[in-house]
C-alpha positions, 0 to 999 in steps of 0.5 A: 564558439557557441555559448552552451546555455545553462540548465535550470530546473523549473515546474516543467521539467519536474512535469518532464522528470515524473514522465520520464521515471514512469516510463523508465521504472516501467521498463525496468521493473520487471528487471527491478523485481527480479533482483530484489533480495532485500530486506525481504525477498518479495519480487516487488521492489521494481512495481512498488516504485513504478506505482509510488511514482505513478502516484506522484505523476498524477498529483504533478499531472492534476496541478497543471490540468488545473490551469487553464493558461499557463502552469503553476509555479515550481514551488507547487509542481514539487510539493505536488510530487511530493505529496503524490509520492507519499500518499501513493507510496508502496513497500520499503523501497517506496517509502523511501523514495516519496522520503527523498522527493519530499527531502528535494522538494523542502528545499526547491519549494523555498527556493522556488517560492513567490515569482521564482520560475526555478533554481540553479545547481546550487539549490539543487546540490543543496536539495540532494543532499537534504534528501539523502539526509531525510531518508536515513533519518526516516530509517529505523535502521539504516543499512549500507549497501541500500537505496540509503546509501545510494542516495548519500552517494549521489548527495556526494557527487553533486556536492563536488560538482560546480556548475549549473542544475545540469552538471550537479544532476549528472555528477549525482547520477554518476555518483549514484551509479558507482554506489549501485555497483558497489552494493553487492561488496556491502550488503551480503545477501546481495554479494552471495545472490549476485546482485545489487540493491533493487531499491538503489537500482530504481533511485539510479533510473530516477536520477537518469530520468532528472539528467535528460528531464534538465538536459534535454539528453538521455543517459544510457540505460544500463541492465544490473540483471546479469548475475540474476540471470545467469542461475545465480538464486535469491537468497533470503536477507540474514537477520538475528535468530530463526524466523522473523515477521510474517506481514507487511502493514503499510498506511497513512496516518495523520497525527502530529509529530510527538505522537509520530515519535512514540509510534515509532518506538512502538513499532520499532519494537513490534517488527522490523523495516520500519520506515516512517515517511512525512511531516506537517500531520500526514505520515507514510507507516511501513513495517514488517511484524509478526502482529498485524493487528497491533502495528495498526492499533499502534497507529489508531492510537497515534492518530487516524490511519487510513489506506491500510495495506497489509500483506501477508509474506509467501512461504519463502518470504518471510525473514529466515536466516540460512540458504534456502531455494528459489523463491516460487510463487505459491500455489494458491492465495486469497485476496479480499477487500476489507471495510475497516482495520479490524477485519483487516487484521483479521483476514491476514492472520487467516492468510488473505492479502487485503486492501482497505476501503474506506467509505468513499474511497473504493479501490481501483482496479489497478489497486486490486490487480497488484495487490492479486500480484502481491499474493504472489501465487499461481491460483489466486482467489479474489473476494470484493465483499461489496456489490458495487466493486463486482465489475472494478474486480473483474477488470483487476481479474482479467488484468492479471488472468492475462500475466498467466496467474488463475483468478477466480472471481467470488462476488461477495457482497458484504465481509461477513461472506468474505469470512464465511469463504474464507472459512470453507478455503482448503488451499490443498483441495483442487482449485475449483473445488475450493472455489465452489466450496467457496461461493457456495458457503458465501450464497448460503450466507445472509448479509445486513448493515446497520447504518445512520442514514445521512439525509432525507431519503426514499427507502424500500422501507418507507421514507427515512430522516437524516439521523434514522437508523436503518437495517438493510438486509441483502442490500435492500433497507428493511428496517427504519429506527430511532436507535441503533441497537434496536434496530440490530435486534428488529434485523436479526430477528427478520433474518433468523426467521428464516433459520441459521445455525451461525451469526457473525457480528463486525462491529464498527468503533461507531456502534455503541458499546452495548450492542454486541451484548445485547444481539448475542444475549438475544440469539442465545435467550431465543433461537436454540443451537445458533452460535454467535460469533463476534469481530471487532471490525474497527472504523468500518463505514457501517456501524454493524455488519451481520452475517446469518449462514 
């Protein structure tokens, strides 16, 4: 009889393992988003994890392309994965995903250390268990009939098992899968809309993938879409009282482990479905609030957030208690990408989906696609505020064209247009006629920055030295300075010039404190019947935006 051989799990298969899960969470996401009625019923769950474990699946990807001959050791294509997971993670359920692998990869990294090529069963029984253990501790929270319990169940099964990696997975995976199936019996919401937990939906394809990534077998791919599919509606998740938080804020952090714990009991007291994922200086913040802008005041205070995703939920989206109907898309949205956490808060209280873009860290049309399919509506409207993202938006606008969603495509330049847009928007009005109000507003809407000059350079304005000062208006530098707040004043005297009635002023942490003052004394001292409005635009990449309309 011939000997089976044993199964272990070395950096290879954790390269095989992300493949296979991509590609199954690909499939199943569509299914995944379909059944996805907690903690709030956003139709997303299935892409979330699909992208959080695309993230990782670059990292593992860009550690092997690294080596010219042969591959890195386990230990570096699991804290690869990991790291990937965490600093892609999107929504609750991805979260805690990039939680669990970070829980599997503490263990199987230390044991894989050195010239370890893998582990067997016993490491990974012991890796299951640590990630089950870790994704509760990073809950608020924690409810049964969840991924939460899902993945304690796997942690059981595989704790059962004795044999090599191959028989733990598989026990963890049928673990797992019996859990799954049992979470409508545990979670009401689920029971009363005939569905199981999305986000335990995902972890059991992941646990699938790791079966055949380890054995080289794949298990039957099954469907939990049943129920959903035959009329039975999403309800909303119950929670206490009427109404409940309106966005979703998402960022990394970085910020040492005391300032982590009180900026969780902050947000634990700002909202709900707090989820805070990490370690070693970089975290991963999920919450709802009612309080955008204070959920990330939370975390500049707690240390530097970047990445900053906040989502404002649909109409039917938001945590109500009671029955209420399918949930539809909306008819129209807005979705903007914003240059600094200020601005952030401020386009999502007026009802804007934003992506963040730090300086040097431009979205990719594949970030702005999903986020034009996080707006969840039928018409959207798409404002990049930036030159140079023009062609990256109009490739995430045909993207979700083609899904059937109406993508108009606004080419701001600067925020302050962005604001000046959004201003005019009437979601009631005919959708070309709020987009020509739209485009229209934003043209009649002069735009400067006020920016230090980094090094030595040719300018339009002259030659400038690193330290000058320089005021760029309508993207061209029309002012070269010694200080800050004299060139503001030089810029905005050039473009009242030519007339306005308003001023928009963004102001960056980096500016110095006195400069909002001193514009707006100016405007009103010298130019009769213009406004001045000001904003707090946070760690933007220019110190000052002005907008003159």
């Amino acid at each position: 009889m011939a000997q089976v051989p044993q199964t272990f799990l070395d950096a290879l298969a954790v390269r095989t393992w992300c493949g296979l899960a991509l590609r199954s969470l690909g499939r199943a996401r569509e299914e995944i988003d379909a059944i996805n009625v907690y903690p709030v019923a956003d139709g997303d769950t299935g892409t979330n994890l699909y992208l959080t474990v695309e993230s990782a699946t670059a990292a593992v990807e860009a550690v092997f392309a690294g080596y010219e001959q042969g591959g890195p050791c386990l230990a570096d294509a699991l804290r690869a994965m990991a790291h990937g997971a965490l600093i892609g993670a999107r929504g609750n359920s991805g979260t805690i995903l990039a939680q669990l692998l970070r829980g599997m990869a503490q263990v199987l990294a230390a044991d894989g250390a050195g010239d370890v090529s893998h582990v067997d069963g016993t490491a990974l029984r012991r890796a299951l268990r640590r990630a089950a253990d870790a994704a509760r501790e990073a809950v608020a929270h924690p409810v049964e009939g969840t991924v939460l319990t899902v993945a304690s169940a796997a942690a059981d099964a595989a704790d059962g098992a004795e044999g090599d990696c191959g028989t733990v997975v598989l026990a963890a995976y049928e673990g797992a899968r019996a859990a799954l199936a049992a979470t409508p019996r545990q979670l009401a919401v689920l029971g009363r809309a005939g569905v199981v937990d999305a986000g335990g939906r995902g972890l059991v394809t992941v646990l699938a993938a790791l079966v055949e990534a380890v054995t080289g077998e794949a298990v039957p791919e099954e469907t939990y879409a049943g129920a959903a599919g035959a009329g039975i509606c999403p309800e909303a998740p119950e929670h206490a009282g009427e109404g409940g938080p309106a966005y979703e804020v998402i960022y990394l952090l970085e910020a040492d482990d005391a300032a982590v714990a009180r900026l969780r009991g902050r947000l634990d007291a700002l909202g709900d479905s707090l989820v805070v994922v990490g370690g070693d200086g970089l975290w991963n913040v999920h919450v709802h609030v009612d309080d955008a802008g204070a959920a990330v005041e939370a975390g500049v205070e707690a240390g530097r957030p970047y990445r900053i995703r906040i989502t404002h939920f649909a109409v039917g989206d938001v945590h109500t208690g009671g029955e209420r109907p399918p949930r539809e898309p909306a008819q129209r949205a807005v979705v903007a990408v914003v240059p600094g956490e200020g601005l952030a808060g401020l386009y999502a209280e007026a009802g804007a989906t934003t992506v963040l873009a730090r300086p040097g860290e431009p979205p990719a049309s594949g970030e702005l696609a999903q986020a034009l399919r996080r707006a969840h509506a039928r018409e959207v409207v798409l404002l990049p505020n930036d030159a140079e993202l023009r062609h990256t938006a109009a490739a995430a606008a045909e993207q979700v064209r083609a899904e059937g969603v109406r993508v108009a495509l606004i080419p701001t330049r600067s925020a302050v247009q962005g604001i000046a847009a959004l201003a005019v928007h009437e979601p009631e009005r005919r959708f070309d006629e709020d987009v020509v109000q739209m485009t229209s507003a934003a043209g009649a809407t002069r735009y400067a920055e006020v920016l230090v000059a980094e090094r030595q350079s040719w300018t339009t304005a002259g030659i400038c030295q690193a330290g000058d000062v320089l005021g760029l208006i309508d993207g061209d530098v029309a002012v070269i300075g010694p200080d800050l707040t004299g060139t503001a004043e030089t810029v905005l005297d050039r473009m009242l010039q030519a007339g306005g009635e308003l001023v928009t002023l963004v102001v960056g942490d980096d500016a110095p404190e006195e400069v909002a003052d001193r514009l707006e004394a100016r405007v009103r001292e010298s130019y009769l019947a213009v406004d001045t409005v000001v904003y707090r635009g946070g760690r933007q990449g220019a110190p000052l935006l002005i907008g003159v309309e």
